[in-house]
C-alpha beads as a LAMMPS data file, in Angstrom:
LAMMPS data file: protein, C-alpha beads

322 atoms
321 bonds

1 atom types
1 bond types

-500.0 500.0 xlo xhi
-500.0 500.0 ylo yhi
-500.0 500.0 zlo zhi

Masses

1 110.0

Atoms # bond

1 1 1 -452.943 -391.942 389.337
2 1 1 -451.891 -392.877 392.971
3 1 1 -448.501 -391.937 394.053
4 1 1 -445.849 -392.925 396.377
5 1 1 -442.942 -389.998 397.026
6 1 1 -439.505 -390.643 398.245
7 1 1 -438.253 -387.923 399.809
8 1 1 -438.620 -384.866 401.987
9 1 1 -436.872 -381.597 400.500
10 1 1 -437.915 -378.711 398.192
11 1 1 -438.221 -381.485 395.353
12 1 1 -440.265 -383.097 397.191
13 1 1 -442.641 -380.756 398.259
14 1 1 -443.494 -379.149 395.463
15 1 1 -443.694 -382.541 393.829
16 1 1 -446.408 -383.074 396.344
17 1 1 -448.076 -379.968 395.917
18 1 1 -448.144 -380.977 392.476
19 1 1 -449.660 -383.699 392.846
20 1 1 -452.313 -382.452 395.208
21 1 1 -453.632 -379.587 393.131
22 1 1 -454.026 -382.022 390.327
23 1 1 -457.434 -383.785 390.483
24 1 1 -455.648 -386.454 388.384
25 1 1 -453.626 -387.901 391.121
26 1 1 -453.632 -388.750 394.488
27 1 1 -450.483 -388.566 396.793
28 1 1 -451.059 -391.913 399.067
29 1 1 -447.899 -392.704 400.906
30 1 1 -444.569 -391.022 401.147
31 1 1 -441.299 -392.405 403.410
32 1 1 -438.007 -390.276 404.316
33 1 1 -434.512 -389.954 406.272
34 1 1 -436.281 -388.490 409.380
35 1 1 -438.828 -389.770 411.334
36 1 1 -440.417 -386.753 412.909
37 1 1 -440.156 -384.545 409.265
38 1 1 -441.649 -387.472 406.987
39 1 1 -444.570 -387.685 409.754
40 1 1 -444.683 -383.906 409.730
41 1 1 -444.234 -383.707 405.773
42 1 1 -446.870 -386.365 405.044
43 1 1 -449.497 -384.898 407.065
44 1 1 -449.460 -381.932 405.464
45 1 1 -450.285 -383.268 402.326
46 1 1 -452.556 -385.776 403.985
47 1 1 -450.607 -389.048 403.017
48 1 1 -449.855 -392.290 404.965
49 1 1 -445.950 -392.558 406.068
50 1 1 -444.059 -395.709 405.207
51 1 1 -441.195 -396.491 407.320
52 1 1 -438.784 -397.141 404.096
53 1 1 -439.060 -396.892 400.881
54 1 1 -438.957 -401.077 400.341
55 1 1 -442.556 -400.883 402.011
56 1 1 -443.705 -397.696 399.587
57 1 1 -442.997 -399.521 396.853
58 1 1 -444.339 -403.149 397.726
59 1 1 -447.762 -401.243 398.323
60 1 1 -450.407 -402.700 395.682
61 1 1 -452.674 -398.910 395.699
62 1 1 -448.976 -396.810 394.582
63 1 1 -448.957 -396.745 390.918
64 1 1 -446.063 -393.819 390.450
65 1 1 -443.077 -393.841 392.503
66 1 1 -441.312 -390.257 392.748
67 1 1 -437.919 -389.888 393.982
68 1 1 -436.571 -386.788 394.942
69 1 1 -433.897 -387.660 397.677
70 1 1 -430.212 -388.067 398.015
71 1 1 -428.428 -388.841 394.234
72 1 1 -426.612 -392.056 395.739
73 1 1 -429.956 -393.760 396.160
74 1 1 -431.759 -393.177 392.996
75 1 1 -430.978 -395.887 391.152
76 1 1 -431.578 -398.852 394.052
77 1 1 -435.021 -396.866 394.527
78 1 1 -436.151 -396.647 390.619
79 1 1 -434.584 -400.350 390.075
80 1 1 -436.603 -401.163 393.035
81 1 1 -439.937 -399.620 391.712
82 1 1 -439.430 -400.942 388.256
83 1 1 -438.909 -404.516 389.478
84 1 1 -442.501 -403.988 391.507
85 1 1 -444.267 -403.073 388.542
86 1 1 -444.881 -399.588 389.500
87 1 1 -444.119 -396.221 387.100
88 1 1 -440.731 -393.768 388.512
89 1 1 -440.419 -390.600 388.168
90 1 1 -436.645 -389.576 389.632
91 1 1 -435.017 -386.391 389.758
92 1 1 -431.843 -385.959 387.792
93 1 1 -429.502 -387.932 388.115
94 1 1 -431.232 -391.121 387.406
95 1 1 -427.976 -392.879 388.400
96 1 1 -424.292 -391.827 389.800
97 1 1 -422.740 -394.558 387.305
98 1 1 -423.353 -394.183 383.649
99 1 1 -423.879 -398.382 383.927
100 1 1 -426.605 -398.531 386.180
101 1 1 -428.296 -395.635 384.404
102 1 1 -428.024 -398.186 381.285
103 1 1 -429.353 -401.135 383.420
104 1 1 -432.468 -398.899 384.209
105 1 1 -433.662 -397.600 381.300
106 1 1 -433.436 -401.440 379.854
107 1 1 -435.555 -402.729 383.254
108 1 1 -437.777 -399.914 381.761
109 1 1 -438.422 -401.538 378.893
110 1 1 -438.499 -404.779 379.687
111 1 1 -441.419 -404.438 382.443
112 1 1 -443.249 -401.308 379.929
113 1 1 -443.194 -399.050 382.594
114 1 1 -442.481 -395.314 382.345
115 1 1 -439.437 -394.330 383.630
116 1 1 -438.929 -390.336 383.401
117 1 1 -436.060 -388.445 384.261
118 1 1 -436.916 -384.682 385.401
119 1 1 -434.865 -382.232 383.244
120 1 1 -437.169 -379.060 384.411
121 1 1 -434.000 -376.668 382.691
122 1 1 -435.290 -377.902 379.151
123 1 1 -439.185 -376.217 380.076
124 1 1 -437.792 -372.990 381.689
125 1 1 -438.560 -369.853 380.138
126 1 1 -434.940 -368.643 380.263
127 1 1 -433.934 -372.173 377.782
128 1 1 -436.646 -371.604 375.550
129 1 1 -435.273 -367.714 375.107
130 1 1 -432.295 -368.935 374.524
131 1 1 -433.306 -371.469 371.705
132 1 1 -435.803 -368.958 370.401
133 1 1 -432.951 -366.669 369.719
134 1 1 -430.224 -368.602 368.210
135 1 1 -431.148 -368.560 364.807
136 1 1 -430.388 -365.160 365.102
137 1 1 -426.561 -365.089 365.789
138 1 1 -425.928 -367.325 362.727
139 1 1 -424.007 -370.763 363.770
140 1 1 -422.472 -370.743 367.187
141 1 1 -418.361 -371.364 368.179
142 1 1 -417.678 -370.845 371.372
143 1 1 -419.842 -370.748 374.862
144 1 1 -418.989 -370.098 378.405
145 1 1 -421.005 -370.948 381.269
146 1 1 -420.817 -369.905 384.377
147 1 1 -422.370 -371.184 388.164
148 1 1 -420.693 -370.159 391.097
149 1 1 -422.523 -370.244 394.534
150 1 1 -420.483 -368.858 397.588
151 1 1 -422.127 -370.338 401.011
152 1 1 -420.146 -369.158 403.873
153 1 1 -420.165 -371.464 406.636
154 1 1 -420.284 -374.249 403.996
155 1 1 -423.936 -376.077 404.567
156 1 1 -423.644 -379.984 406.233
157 1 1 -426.029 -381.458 403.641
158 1 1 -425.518 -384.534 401.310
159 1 1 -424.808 -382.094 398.533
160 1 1 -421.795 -381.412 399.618
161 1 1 -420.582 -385.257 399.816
162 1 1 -418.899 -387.291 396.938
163 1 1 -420.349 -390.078 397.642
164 1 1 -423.973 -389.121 398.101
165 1 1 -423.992 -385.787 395.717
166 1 1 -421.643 -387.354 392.742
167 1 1 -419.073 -385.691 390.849
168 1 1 -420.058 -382.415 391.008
169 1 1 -421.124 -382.141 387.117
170 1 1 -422.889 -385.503 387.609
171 1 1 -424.644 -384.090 390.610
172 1 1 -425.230 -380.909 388.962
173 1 1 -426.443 -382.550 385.579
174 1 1 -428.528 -379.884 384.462
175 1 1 -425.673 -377.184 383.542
176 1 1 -424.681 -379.863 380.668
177 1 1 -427.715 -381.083 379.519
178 1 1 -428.834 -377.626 378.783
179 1 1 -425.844 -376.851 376.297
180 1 1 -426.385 -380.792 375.079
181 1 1 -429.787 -379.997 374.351
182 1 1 -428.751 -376.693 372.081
183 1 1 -425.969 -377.953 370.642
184 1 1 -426.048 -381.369 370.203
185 1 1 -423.092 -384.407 370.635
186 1 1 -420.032 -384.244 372.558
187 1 1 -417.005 -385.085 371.365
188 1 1 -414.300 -385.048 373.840
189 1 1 -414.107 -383.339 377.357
190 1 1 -411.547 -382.292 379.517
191 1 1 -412.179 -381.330 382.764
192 1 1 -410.297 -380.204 386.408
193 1 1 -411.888 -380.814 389.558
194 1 1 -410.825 -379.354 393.381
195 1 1 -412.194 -379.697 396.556
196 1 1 -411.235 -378.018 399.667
197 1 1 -412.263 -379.373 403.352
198 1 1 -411.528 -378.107 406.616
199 1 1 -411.838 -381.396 408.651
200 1 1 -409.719 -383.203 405.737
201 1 1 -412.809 -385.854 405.632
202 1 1 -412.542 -387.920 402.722
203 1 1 -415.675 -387.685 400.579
204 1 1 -417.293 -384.088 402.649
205 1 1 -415.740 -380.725 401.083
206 1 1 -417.022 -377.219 402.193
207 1 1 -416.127 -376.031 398.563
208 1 1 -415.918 -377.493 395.212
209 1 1 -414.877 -375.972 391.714
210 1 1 -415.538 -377.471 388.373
211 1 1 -413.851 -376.581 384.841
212 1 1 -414.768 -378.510 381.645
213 1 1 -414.181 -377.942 378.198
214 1 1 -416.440 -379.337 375.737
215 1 1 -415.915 -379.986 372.150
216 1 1 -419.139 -380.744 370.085
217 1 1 -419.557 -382.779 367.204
218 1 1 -419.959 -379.198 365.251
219 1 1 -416.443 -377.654 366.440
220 1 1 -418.343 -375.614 369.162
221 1 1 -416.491 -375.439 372.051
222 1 1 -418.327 -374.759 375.394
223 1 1 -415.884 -373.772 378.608
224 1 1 -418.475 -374.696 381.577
225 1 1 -417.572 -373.776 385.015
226 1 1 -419.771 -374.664 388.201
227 1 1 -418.499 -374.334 392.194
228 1 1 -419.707 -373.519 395.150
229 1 1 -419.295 -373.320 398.681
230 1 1 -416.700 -371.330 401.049
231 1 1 -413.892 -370.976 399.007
232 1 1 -415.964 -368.669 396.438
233 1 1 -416.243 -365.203 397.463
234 1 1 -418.600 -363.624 394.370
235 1 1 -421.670 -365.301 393.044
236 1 1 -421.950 -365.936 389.378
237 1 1 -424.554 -367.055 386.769
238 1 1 -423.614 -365.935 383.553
239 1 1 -424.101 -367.975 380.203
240 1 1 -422.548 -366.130 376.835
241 1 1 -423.363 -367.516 373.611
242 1 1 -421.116 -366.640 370.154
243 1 1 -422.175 -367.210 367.131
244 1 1 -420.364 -365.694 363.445
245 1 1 -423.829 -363.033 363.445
246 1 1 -424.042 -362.050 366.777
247 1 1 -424.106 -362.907 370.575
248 1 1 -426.362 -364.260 373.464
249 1 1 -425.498 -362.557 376.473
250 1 1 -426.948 -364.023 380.071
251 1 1 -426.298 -362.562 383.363
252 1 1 -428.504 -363.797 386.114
253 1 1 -432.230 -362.530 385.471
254 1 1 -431.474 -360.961 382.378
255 1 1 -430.445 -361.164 379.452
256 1 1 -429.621 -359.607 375.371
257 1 1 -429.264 -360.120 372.368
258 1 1 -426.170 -359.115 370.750
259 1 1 -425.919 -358.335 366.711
260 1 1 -424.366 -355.707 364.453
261 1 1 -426.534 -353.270 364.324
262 1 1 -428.419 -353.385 367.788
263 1 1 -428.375 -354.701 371.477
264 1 1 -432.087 -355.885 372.472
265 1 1 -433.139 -357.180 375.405
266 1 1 -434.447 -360.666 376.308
267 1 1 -437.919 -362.021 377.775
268 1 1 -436.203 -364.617 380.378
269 1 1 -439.760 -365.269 381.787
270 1 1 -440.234 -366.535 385.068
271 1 1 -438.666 -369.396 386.960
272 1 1 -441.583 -370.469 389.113
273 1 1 -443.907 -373.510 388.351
274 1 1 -441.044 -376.079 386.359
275 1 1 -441.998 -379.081 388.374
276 1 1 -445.724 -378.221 388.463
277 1 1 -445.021 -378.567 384.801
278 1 1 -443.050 -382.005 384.739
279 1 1 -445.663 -383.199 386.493
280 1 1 -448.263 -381.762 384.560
281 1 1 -446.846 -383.355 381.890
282 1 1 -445.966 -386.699 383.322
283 1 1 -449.888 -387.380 384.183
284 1 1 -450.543 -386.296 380.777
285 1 1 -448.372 -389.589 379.318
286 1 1 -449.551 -391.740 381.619
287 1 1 -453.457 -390.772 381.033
288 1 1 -453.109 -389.887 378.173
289 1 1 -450.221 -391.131 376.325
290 1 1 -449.498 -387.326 375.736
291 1 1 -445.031 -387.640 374.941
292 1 1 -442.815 -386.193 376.917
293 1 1 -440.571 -383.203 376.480
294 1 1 -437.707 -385.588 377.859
295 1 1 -436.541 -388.684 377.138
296 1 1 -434.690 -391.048 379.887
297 1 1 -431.972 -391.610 376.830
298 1 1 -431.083 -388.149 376.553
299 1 1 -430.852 -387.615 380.557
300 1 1 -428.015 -390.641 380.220
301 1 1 -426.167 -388.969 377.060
302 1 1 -425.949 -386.197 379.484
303 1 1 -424.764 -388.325 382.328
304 1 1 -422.422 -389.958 379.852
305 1 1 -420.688 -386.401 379.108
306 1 1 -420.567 -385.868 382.727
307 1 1 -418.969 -389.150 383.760
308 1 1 -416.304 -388.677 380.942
309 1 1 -415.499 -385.164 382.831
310 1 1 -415.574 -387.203 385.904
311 1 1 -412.412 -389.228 384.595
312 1 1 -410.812 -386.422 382.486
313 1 1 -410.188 -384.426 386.039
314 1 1 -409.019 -387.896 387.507
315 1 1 -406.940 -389.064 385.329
316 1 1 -405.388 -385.193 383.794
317 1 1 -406.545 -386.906 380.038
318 1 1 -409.180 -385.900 377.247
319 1 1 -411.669 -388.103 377.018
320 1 1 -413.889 -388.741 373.793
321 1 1 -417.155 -389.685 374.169
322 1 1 -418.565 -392.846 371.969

Bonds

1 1 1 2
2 1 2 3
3 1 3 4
4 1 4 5
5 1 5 6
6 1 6 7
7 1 7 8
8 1 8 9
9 1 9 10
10 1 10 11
11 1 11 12
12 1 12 13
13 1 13 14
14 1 14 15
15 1 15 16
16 1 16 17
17 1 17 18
18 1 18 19
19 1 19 20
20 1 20 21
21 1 21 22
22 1 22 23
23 1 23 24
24 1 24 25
25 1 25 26
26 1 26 27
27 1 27 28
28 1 28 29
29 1 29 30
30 1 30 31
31 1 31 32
32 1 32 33
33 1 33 34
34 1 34 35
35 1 35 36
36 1 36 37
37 1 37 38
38 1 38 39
39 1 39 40
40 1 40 41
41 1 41 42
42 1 42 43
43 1 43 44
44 1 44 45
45 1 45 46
46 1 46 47
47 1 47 48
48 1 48 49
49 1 49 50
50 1 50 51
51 1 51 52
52 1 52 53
53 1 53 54
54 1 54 55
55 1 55 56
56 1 56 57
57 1 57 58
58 1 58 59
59 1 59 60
60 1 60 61
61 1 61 62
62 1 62 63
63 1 63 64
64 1 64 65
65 1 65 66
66 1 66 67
67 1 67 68
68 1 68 69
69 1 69 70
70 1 70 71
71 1 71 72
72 1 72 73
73 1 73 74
74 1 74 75
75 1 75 76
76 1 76 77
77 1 77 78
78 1 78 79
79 1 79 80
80 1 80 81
81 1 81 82
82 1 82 83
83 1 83 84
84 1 84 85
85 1 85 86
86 1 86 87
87 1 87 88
88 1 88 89
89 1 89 90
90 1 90 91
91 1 91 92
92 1 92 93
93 1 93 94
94 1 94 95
95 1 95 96
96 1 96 97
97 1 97 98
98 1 98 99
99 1 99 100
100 1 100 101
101 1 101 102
102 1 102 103
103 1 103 104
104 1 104 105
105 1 105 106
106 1 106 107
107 1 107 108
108 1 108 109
109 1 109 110
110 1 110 111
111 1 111 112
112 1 112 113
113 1 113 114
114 1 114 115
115 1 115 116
116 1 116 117
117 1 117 118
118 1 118 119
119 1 119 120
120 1 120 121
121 1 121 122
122 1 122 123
123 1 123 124
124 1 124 125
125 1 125 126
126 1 126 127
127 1 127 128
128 1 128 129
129 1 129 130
130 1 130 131
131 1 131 132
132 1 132 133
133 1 133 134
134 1 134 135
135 1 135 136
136 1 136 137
137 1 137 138
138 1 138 139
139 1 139 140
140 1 140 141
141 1 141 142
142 1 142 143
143 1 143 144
144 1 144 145
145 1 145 146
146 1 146 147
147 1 147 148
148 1 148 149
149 1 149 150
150 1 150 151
151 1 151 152
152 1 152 153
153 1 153 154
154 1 154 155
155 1 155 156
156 1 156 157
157 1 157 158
158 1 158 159
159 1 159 160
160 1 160 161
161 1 161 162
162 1 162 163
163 1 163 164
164 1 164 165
165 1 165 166
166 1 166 167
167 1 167 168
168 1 168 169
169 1 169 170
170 1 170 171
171 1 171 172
172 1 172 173
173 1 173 174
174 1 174 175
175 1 175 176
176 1 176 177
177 1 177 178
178 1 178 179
179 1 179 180
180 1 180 181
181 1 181 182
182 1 182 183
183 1 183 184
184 1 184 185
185 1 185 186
186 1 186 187
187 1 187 188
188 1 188 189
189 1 189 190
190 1 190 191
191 1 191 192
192 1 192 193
193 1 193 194
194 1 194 195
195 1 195 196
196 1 196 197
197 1 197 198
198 1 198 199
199 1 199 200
200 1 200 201
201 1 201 202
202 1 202 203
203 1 203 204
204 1 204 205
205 1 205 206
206 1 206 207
207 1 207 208
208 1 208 209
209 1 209 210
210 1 210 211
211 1 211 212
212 1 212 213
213 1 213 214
214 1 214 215
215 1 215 216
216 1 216 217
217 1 217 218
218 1 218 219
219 1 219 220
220 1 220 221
221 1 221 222
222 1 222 223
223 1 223 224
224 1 224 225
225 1 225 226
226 1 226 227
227 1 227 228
228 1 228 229
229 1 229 230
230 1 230 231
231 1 231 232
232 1 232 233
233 1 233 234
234 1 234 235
235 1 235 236
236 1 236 237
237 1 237 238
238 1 238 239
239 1 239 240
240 1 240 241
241 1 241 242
242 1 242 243
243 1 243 244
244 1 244 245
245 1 245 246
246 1 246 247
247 1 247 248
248 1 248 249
249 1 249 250
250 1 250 251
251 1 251 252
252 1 252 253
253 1 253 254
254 1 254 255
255 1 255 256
256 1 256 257
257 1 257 258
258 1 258 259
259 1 259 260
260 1 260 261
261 1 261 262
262 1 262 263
263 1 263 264
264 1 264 265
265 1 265 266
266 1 266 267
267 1 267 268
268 1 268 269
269 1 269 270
270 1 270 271
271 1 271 272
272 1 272 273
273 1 273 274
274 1 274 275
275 1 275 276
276 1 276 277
277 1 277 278
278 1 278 279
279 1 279 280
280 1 280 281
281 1 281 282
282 1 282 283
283 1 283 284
284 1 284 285
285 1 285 286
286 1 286 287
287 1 287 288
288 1 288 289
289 1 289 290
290 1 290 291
291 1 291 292
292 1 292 293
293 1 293 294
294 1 294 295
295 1 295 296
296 1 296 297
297 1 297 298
298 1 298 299
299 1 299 300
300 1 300 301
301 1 301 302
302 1 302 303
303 1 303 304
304 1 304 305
305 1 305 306
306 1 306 307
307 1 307 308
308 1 308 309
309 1 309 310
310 1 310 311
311 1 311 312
312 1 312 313
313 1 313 314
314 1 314 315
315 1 315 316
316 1 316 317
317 1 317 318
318 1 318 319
319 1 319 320
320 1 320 321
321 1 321 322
């Protein structure tokens, strides 16, 4: 399988050492933001650089496209890729509007090419734990989540832009599809968003903070918080799970199991080697027509939930997702 790769950070790299290791593949071309880093990046791995990603993609020897660059550009590279007749493989979010997600997975179909969208929380060890161990609390009614990440001075990266990041629970789709996953449909959201930025700049924020409710289909209710940047003064990653038998108790590394009678601890495993694992598993469908543990469908469910937040904390209304 010959590959093209979009891209230039951590994704990226261990995409490409992914691909490297595996005698399946073979990492051909690559293009990024910077000059001097994609030439730097690509000989590395010992791939040709392509000036943009419109030349990547037009090359007849790329069979895979990979994207793992800024969220704003996802969906004009994978619509791109699709239209050339190549396979994409594109970090989460596979869109920033729920609409073009929609026009992409039906450009999917229509030209039969793969189009996977890397959820790497659903193979963690720490989300099968927690699956593993539900049965055990009886049926679950309320969840918080937690994800607060102080960075004092505030980084100047793209993830901390509106317009090339998303709404923060877009950008950050993972701490919603993880619940989605467990719990199953949404039924209405309500959400509050703030931002705070020094130089008053539009779209660029040195902090961000996050507050959803979610009510499921099954009268769960999950309170989901996620921030970061200067504002926040004590890191948090805590996820609490109550069922009518008992509780699931995360904090960081660890984690237990709550019931009557006893408080055990949980094996959280190790969170090392996810993406070596997508793309493990993404050769193995295209070789071998091995399915996936991820369907593009269920990445825009979760970007649907995300986009309703999006316009509950805009417009101060619940939203109810269709």
């Amino acid at each position: 399988m010959k590959v093209g790769l979009v891209g230039t950070g951590y994704a990226a790299k261990v995409r490409a050492e992914a691909f490297q290791a595996d005698p399946r593949s073979h990492l051909i071309a690559m293009t990024g933001h910077d000059a001097n880093k994609t030439a730097e990046f690509a000989q590395s791995y010992g791939a040709e650089v392509e000036t943009t990603y419109a030349d990547l993609i037009q090359r007849a020897d790329i069979d895979l496209v990979v994207i793992a660059t800024i969220n704003r550009d996802h969906a004009a590279i994978a619509r791109a890729a699709l239209s050339t007749g190549k396979h994409v493989v594109v970090e989460y979010p596979l869109a920033l509007a729920v609409s073009e997600a929609k026009e992409l997975l039906a450009l999917a179909q229509t030209q039969q090419k793969l189009l996977h969208v890397e959820h790497i929380e659903l193979l963690s060890s720490i989300h099968l734990a927690i699956r593993s161990a539900l049965p055990q609390i009886g049926t679950p009614f309320y969840v918080r989540y937690s994800d607060l990440v102080p960075k004092r001075p505030a980084p100047a990266k793209w993830t901390y832009q509106l317009d090339l990041f998303g709404f923060p629970l877009v950008g950050a789709l993972s701490r919603l599809n993880r619940l989605i996953d467990l719990f199953g449909a949404v039924k209405t959201v309500s959400c509050q968003a703030r931002y705070w930025s020094k130089s008053g700049a539009i779209n660029a924020y040195d902090s961000c903070l996050c507050t959803a409710q979610l009510r499921f289909v099954s009268g769960l209710v999950a309170d989901v918080t996620y921030g970061k940047g200067e504002a926040l003064w004590q890191a948090e990653r805590t996820l609490t799970i109550h069922g009518d038998q008992g509780a699931i108790a995360l904090n960081g590394e660890t984690g237990i199991l709550i019931q009557l009678d006893q408080t055990s601890p949980l094996e959280l495993g190790s969170r090392r080697g996810l993406f070596a694992q997508d793309t493990a598993q993404v050769l193995n469908h295209l070789l071998d027509g091995t399915p996936l543990y991820v369907t593009p469908q269920v990445s825009l469910y979760a970007l649907t939930v995300a986009d309703a937040a999006r316009q509950s904390a805009e417009t101060g209304t619940v939203i109810t997702i269709d």
